[in-house]
Backbone as CSV, one residue per row, in Angstrom:
resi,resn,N_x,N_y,N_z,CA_x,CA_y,CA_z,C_x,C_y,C_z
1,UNK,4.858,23.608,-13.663,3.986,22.814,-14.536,3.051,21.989,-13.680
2,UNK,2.142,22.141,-13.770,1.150,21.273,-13.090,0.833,19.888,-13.742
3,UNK,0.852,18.821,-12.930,0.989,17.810,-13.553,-0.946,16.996,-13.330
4,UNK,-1.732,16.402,-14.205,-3.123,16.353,-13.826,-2.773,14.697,-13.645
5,UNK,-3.776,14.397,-12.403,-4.349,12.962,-12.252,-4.929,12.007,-13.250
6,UNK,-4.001,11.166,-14.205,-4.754,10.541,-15.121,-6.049,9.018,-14.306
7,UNK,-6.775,9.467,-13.984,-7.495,8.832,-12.900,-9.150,8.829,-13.009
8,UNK,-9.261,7.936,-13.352,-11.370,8.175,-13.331,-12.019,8.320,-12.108
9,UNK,-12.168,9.261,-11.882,-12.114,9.785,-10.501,-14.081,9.578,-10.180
10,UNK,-14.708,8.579,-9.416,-16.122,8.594,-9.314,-17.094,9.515,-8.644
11,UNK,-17.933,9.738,-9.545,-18.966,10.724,-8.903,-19.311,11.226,-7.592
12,UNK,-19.056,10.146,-7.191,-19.305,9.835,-5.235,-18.229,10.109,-4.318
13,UNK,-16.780,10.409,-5.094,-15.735,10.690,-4.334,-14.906,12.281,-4.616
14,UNK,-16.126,12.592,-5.694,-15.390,14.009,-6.090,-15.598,15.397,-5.337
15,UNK,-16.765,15.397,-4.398,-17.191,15.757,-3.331,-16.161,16.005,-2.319
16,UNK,-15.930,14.603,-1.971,-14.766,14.727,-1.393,-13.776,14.962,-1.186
17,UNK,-13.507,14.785,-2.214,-12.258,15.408,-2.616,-11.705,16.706,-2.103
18,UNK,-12.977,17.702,-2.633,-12.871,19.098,-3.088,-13.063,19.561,-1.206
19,UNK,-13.727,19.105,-0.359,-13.907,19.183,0.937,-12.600,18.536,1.721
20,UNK,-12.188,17.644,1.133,-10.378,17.905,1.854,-9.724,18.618,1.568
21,UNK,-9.812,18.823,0.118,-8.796,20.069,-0.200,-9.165,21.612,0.272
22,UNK,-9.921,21.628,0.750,-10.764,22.586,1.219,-10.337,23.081,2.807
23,UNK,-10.509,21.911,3.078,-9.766,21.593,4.976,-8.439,21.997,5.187
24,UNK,-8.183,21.158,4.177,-6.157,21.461,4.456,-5.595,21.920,3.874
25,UNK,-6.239,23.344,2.846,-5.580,23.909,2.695,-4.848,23.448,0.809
26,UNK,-4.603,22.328,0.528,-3.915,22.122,-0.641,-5.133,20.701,-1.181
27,UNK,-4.396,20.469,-2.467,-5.200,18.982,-2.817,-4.604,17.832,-2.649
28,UNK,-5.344,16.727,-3.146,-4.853,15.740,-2.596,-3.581,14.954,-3.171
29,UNK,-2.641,14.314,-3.387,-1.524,13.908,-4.088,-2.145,12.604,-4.583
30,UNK,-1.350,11.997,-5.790,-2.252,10.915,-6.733,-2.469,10.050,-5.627
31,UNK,-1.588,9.356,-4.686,-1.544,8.206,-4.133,-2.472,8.128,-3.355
32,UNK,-3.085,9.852,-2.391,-3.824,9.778,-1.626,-4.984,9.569,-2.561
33,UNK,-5.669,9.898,-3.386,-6.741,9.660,-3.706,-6.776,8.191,-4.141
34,UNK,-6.071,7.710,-5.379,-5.584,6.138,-5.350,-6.457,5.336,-3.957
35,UNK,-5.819,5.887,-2.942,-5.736,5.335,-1.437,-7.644,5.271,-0.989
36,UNK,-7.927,6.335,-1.451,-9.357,7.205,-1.336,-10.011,6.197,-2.203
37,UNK,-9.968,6.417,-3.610,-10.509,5.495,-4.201,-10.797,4.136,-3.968
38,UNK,-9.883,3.629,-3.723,-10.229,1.985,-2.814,-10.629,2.157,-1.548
39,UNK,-11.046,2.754,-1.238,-11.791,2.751,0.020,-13.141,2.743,-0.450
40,UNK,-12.998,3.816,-1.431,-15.092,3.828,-1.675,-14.805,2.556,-2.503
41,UNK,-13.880,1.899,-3.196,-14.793,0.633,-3.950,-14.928,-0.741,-2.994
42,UNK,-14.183,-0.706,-1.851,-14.470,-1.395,-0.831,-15.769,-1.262,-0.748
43,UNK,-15.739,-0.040,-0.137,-17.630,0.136,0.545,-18.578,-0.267,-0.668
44,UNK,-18.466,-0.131,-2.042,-19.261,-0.494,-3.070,-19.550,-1.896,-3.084
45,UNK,-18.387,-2.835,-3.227,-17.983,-4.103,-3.247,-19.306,-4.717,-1.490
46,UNK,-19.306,-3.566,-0.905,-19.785,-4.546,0.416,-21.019,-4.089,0.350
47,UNK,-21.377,-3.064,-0.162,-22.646,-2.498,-0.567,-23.377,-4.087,-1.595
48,UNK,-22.634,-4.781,-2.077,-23.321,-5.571,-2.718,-23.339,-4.638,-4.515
49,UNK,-22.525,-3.645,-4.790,-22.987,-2.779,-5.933,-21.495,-3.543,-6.797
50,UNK,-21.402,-3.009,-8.071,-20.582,-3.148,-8.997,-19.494,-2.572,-8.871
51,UNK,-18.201,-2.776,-8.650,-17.308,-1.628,-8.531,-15.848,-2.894,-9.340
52,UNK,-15.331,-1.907,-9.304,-13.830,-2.086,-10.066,-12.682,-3.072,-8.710
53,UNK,-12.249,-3.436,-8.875,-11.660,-4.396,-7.996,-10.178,-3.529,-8.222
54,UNK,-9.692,-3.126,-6.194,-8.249,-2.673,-6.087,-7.572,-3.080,-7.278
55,UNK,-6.690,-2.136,-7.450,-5.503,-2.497,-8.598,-4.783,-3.431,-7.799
56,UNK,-4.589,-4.690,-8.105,-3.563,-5.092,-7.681,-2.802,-6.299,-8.341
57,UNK,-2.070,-5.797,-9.225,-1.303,-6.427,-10.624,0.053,-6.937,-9.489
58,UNK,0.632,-8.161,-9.923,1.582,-8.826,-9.146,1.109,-9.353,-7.931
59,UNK,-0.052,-9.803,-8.105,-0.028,-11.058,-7.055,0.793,-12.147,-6.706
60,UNK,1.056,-12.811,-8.091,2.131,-13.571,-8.302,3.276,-13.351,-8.454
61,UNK,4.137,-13.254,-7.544,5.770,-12.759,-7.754,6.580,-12.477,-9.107
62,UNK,6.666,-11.260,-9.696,7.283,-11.100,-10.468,8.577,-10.486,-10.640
63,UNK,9.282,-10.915,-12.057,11.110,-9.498,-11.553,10.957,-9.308,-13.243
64,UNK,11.847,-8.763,-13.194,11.520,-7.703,-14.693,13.656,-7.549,-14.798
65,UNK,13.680,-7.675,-15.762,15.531,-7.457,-15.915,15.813,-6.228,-16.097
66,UNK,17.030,-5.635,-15.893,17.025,-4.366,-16.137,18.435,-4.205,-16.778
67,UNK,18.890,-4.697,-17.456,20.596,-4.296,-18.230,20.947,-5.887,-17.049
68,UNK,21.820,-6.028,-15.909,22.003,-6.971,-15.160,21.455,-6.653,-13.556
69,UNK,20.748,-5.920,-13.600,19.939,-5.749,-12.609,18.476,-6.681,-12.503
70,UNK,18.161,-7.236,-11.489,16.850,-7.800,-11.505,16.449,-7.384,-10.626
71,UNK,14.965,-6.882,-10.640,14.060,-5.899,-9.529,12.942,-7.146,-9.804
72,UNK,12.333,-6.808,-8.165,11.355,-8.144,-7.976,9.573,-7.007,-7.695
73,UNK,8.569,-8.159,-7.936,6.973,-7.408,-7.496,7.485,-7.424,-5.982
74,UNK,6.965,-6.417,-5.714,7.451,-5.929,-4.203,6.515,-6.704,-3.174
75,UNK,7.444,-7.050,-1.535,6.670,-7.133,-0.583,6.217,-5.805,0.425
76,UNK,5.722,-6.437,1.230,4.964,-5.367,2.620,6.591,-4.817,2.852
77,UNK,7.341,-5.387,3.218,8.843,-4.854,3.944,9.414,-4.055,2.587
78,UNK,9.436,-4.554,2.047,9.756,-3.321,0.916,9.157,-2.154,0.698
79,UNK,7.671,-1.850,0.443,6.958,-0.940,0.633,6.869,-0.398,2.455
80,UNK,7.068,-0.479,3.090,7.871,-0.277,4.352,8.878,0.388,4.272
81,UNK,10.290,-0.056,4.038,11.299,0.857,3.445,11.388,1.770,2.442
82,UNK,10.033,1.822,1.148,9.980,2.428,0.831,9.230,3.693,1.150
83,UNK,8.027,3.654,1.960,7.977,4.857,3.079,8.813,5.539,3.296
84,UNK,9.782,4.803,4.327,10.859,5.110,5.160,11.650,5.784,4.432
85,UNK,11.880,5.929,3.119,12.758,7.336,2.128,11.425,8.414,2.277
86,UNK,10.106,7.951,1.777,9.587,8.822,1.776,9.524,9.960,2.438
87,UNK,9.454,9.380,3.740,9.516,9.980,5.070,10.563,11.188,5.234
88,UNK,11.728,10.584,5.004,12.491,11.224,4.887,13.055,12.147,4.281
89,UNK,12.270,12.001,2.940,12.475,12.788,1.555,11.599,14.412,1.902
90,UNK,10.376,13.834,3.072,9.467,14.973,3.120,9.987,15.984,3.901
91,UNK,10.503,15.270,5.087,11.437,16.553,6.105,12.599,17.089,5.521
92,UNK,13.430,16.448,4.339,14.110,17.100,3.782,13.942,17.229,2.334
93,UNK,13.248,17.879,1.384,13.259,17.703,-0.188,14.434,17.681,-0.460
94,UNK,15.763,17.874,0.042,16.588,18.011,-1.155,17.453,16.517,-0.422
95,UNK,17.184,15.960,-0.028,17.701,14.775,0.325,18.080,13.544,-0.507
96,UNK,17.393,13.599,-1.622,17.787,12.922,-2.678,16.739,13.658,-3.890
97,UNK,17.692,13.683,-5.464,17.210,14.181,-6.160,16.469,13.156,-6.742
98,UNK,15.910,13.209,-8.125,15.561,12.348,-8.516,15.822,10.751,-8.946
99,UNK,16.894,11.461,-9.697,17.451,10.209,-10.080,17.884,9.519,-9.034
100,UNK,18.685,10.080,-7.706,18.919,9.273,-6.831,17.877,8.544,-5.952
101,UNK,16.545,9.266,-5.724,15.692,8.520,-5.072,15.248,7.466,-6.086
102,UNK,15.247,7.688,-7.359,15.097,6.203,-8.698,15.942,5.295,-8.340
103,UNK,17.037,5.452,-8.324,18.225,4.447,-7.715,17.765,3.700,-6.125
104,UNK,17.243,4.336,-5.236,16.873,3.828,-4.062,16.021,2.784,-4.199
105,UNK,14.951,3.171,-5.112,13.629,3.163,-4.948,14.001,1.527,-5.886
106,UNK,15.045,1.436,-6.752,15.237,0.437,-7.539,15.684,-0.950,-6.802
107,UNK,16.933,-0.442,-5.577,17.537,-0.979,-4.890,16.891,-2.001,-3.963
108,UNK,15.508,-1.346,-3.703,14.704,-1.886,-2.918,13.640,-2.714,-3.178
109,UNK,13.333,-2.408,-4.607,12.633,-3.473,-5.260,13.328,-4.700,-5.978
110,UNK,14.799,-4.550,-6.031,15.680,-5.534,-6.455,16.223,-6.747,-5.057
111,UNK,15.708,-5.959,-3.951,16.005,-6.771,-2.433,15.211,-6.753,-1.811
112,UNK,13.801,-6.628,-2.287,12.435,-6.961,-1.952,12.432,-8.090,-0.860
113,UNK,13.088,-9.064,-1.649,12.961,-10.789,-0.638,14.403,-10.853,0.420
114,UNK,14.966,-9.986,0.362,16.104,-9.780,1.065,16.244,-9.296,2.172
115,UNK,15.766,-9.687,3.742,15.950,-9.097,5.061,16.917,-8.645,5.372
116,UNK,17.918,-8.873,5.081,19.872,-8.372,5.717,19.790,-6.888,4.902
117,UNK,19.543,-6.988,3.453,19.869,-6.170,2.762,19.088,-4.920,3.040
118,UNK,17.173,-5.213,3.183,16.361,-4.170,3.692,16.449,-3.427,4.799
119,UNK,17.266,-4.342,5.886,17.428,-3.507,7.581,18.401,-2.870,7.805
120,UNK,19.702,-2.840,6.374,20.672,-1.957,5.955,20.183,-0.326,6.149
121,UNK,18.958,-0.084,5.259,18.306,0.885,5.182,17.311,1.672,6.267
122,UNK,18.878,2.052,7.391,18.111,2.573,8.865,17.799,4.296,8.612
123,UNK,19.147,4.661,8.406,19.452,6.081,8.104,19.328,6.961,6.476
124,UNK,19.147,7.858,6.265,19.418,8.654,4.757,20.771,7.741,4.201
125,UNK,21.526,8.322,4.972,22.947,8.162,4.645,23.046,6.788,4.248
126,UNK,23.177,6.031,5.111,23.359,4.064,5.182,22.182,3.956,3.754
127,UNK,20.962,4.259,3.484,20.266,3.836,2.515,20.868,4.484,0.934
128,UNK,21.364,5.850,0.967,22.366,6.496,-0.399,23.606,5.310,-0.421
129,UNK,23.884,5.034,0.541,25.491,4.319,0.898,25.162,2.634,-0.025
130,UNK,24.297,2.103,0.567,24.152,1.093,-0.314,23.207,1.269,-1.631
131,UNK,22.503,2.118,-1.629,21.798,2.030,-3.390,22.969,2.236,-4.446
132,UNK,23.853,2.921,-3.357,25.138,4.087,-4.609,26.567,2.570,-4.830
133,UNK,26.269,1.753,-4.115,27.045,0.635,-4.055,26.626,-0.028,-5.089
134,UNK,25.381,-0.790,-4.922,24.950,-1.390,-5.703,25.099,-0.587,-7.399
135,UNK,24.819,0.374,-7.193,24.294,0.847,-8.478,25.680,1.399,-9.476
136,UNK,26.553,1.219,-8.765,27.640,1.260,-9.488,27.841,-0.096,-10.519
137,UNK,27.235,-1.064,-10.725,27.709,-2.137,-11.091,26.449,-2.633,-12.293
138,UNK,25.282,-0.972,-12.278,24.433,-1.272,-13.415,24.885,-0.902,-14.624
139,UNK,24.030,-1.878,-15.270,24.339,-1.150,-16.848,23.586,-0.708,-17.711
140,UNK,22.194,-0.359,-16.894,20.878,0.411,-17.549,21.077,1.080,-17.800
141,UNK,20.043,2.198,-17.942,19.900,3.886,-18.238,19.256,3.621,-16.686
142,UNK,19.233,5.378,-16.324,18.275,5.867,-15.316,17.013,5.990,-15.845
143,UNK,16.256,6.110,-17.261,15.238,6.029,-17.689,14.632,4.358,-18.044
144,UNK,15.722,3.454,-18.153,15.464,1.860,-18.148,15.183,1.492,-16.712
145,UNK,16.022,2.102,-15.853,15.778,1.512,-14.302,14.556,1.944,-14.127
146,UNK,13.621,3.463,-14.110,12.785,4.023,-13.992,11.461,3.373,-14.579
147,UNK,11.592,2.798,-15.839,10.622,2.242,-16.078,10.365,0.939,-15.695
148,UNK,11.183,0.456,-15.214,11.336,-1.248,-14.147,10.493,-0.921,-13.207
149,UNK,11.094,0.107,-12.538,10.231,0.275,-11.265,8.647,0.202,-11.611
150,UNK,8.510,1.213,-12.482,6.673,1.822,-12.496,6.262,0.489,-12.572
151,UNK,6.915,-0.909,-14.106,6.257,-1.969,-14.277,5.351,-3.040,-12.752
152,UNK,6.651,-2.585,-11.809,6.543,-3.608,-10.873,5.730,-2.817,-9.876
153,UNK,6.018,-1.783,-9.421,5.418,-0.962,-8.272,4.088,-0.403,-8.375
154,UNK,3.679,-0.563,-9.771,1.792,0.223,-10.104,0.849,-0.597,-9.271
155,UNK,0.172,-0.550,-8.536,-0.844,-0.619,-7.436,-0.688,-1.821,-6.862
156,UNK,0.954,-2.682,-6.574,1.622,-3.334,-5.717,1.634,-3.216,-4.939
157,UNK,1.170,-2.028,-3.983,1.106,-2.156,-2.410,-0.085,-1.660,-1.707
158,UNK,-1.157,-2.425,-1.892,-2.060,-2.701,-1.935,-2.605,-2.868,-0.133
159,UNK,-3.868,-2.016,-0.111,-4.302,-2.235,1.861,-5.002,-3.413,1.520
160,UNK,-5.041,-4.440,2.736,-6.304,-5.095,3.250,-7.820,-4.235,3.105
161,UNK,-9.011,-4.711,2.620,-9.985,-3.646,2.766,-10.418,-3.832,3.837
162,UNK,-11.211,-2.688,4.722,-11.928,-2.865,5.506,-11.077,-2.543,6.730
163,UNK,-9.288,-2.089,6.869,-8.830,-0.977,7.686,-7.913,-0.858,7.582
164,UNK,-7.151,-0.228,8.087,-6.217,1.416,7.945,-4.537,0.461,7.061
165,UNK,-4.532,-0.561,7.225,-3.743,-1.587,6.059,-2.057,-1.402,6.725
166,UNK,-1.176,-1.343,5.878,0.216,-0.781,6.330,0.662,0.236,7.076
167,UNK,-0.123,1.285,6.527,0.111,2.414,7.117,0.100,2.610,8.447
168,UNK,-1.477,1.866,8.609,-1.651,2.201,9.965,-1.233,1.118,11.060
169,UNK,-0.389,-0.189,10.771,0.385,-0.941,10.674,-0.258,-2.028,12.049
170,UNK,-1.756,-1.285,12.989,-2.964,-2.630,13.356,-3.784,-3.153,12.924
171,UNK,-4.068,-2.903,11.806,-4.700,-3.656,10.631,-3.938,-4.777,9.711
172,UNK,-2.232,-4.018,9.630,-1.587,-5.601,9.089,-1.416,-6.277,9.877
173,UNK,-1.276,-5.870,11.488,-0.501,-7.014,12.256,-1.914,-8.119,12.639
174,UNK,-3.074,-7.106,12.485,-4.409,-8.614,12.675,-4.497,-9.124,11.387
175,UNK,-4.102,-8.963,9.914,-3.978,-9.717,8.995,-3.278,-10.487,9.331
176,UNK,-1.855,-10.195,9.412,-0.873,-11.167,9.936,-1.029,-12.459,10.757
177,UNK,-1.498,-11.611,11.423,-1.820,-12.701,12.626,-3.237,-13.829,11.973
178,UNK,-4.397,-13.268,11.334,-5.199,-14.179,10.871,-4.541,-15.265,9.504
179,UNK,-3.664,-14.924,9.094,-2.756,-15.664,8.279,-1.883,-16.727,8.242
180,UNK,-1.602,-16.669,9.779,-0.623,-17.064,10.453,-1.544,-18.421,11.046
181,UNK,-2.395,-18.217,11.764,-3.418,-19.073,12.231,-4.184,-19.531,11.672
182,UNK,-4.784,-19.410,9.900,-5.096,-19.894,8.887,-4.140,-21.123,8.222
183,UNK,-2.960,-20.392,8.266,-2.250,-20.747,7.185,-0.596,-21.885,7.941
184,UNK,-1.257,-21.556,9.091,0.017,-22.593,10.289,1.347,-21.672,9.826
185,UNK,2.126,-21.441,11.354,3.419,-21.066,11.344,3.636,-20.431,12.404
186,UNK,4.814,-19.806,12.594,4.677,-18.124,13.643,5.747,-17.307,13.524
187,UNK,5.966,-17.173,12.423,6.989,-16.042,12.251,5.802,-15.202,10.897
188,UNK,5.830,-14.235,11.747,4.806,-13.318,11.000,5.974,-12.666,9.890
189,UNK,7.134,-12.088,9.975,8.190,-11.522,8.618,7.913,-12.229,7.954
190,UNK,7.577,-13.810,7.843,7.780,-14.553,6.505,6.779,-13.788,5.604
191,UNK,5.533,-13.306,6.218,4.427,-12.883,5.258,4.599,-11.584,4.718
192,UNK,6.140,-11.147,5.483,6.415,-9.368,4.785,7.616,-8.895,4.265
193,UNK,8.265,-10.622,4.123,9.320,-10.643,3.331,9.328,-11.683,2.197
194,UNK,8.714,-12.986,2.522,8.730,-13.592,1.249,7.478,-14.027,0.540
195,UNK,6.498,-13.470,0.713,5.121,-12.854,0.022,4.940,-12.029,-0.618
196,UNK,4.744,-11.347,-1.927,4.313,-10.420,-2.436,3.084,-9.424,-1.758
197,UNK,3.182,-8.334,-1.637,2.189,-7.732,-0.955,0.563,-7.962,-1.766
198,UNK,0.542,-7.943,-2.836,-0.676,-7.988,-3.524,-1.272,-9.625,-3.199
199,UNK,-0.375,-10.575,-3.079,-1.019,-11.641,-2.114,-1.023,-11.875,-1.228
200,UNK,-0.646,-10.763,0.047,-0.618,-10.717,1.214,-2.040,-10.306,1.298
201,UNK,-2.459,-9.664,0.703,-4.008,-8.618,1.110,-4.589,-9.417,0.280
202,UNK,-4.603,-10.249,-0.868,-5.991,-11.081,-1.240,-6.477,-11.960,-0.104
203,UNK,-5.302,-12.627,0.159,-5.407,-13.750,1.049,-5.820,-13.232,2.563
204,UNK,-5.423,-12.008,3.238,-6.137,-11.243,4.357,-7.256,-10.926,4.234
205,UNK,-7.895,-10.236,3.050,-9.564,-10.228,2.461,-10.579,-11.199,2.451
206,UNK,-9.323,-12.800,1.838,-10.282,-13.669,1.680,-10.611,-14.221,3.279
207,UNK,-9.583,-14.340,4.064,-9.755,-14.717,5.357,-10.726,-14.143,6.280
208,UNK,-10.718,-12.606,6.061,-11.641,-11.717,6.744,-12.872,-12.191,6.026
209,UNK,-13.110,-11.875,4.903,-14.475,-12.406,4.448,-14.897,-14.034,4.971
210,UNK,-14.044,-14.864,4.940,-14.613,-15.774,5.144,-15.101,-16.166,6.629
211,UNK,-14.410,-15.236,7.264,-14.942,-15.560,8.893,-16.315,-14.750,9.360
212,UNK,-16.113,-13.597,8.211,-17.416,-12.784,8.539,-19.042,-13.548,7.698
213,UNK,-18.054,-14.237,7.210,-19.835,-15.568,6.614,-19.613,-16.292,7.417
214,UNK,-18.792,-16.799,8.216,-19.378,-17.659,9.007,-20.143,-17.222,10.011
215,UNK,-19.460,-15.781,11.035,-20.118,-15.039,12.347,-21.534,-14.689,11.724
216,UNK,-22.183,-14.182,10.547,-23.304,-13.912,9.690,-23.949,-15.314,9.802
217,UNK,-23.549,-16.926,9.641,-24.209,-17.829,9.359,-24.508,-18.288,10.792
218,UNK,-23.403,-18.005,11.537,-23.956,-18.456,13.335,-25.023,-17.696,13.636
219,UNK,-25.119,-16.613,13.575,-25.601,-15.380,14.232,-26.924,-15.944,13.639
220,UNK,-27.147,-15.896,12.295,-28.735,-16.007,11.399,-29.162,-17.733,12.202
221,UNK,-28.163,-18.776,12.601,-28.858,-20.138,12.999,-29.212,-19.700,14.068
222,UNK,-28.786,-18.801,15.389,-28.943,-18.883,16.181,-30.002,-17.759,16.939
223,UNK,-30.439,-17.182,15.472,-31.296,-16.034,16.054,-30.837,-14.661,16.148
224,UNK,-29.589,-14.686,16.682,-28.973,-13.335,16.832,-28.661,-12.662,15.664
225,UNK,-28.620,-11.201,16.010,-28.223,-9.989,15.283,-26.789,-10.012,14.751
226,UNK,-26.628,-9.640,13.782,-25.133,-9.492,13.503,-24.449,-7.797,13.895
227,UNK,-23.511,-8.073,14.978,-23.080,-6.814,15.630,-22.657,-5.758,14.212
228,UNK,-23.242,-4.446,14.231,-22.809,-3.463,13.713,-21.197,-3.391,12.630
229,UNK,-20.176,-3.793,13.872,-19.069,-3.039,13.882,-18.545,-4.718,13.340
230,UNK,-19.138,-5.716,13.281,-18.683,-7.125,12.601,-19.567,-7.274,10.564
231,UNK,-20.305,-5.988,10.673,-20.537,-5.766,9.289,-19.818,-5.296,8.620
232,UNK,-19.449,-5.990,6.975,-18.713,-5.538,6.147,-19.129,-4.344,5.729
233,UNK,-20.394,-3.978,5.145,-20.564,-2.633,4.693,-20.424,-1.609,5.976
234,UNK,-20.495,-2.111,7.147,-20.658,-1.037,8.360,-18.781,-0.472,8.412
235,UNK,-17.919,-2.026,8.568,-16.504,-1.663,8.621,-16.289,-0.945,6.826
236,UNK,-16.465,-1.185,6.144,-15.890,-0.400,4.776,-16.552,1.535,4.846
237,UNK,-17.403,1.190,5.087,-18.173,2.527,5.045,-17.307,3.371,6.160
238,UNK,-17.095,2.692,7.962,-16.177,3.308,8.529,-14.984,3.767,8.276
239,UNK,-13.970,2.993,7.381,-12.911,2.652,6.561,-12.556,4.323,6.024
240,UNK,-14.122,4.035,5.324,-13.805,5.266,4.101,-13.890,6.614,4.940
241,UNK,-14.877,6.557,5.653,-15.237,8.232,6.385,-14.216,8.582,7.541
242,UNK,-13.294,7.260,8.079,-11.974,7.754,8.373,-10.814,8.094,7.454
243,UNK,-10.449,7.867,6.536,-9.684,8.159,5.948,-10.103,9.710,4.875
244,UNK,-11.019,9.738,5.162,-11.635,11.401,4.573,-11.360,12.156,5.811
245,UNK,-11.834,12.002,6.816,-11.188,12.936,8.461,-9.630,13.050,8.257
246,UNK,-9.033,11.716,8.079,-7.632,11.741,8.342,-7.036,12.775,7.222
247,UNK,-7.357,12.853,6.518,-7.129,13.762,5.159,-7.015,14.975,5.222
248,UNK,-8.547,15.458,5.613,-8.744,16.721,6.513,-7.824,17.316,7.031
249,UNK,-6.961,16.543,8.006,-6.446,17.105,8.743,-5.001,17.560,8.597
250,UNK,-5.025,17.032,7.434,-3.448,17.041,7.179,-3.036,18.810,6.623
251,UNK,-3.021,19.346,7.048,-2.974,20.921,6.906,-1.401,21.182,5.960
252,UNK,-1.543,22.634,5.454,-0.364,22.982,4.888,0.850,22.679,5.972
253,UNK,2.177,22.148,5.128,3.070,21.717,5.579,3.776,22.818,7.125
254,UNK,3.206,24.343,6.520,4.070,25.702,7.221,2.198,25.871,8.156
255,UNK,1.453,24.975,7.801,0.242,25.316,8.659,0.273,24.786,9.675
């Protein structure tokens, strides 16, 4: 059964689309385009044009009940560990079925703010070992837990605009770090364990933007040019036409 992208997919990115899928062989999966998509509304947003602002619902820390389960709006370290099944799920599909990766996937949004509990989750095994612990003691459905998750996890893990965000994990650590020195402290985990990710990246956006009006307001008092690669539309526009290469390249799995 083929399942379709319920997704308003923009004029300007459908091109693209069809030229990655083209490259590597298959199309793109929802998240990657999701991923795609905020990249071109970055570049729109810096273009000075109209665009739709990242999804990013749960800024403000939320938990949602589930029978006696409570699942929290996720942080960076959570979406981190939640990779980290991903990852794992890809070198092996049958590594967890569904319902059990629902159970994981629950576990981890219920210990979101929880460091002891998240660094549990090194191995397959150790991460089945405690979701299957915990989850003995629910009293949901697997279709009640399932819909907890979607509430909390829909476009909760959210990049910084303007580069490669979590994934590419030197783009959070200079958020981090501009956060840190904004915002006084020096334990950078606090911002990826007891922060919500969707206000981890407003507050990295607003910081980046605000230093790039100031280097723009020195530069214009003092005569000088504003360097290329210190422009917002120059970095968003780069943003986007890397993450279309990176795409590219991602070839069939047996390719």
């Amino acid at each position: 059964m083929r399942i379709e992208l319920d997704i308003d997919i923009p004029e300007a990115l459908a091109g693209d689309l069809r030229d990655i899928a083209e490259a590597r062989g298959r199309p793109l999966a929802p998240a990657e385009v999701e991923r795609l998509a905020a990249r071109l509304a970055a570049v729109q947003r810096a273009s000075g044009k109209d665009a739709p602002p990242v999804d990013r619902d749960g800024m403000l820390r939320r938990s949602v009940r589930c029978g006696e389960a409570v699942l929290h709006s996720p942080t960076y370290a959570a979406g981190i560990a939640l990779r980290r099944i991903l990852g794992w799920n890809e070198q092996d599909p049958d590594l967890f079925d569904q319902e059990g990766y629902d159970l994981v996937e629950a576990y981890i949004l219920a210990h979101a703010y929880d460091r002891e509990a998240l660094a549990r989750l090194t191995t397959p095994d150790s991460a089945a070992e405690a979701a299957g612990a915990w989850g003995v003691a629910l009293t949901c459905t697997a279709a009640e837990l399932r819909e907890a998750v979607e509430a909390l996890g829909a476009g909760a893990y959210p990049e910084p605009t303007g580069g490669e965000g979590p994934a590419g994990a030197g783009d959070l650590a200079e958020a981090l770090d501009g956060l840190l020195q904004r915002y006084g402290g020096t334990d950078p985990e606090r911002w990826l364990y007891d922060v919500p990710s969707s206000l981890v990246a407003h507050l990295a956006d607003g910081a980046r933007m605000a230093d790039a009006k100031v280097a723009r307001a020195r530069a214009k008092a003092t005569g000088e040019a504003v360097a290329p690669d210190q422009d917002p539309k120059f970095q968003a526009i780069a943003a986007y036409d890397d993450e279309v290469e990176k795409l590219k390249k991602q070839k069939k799995p047996n390719g």
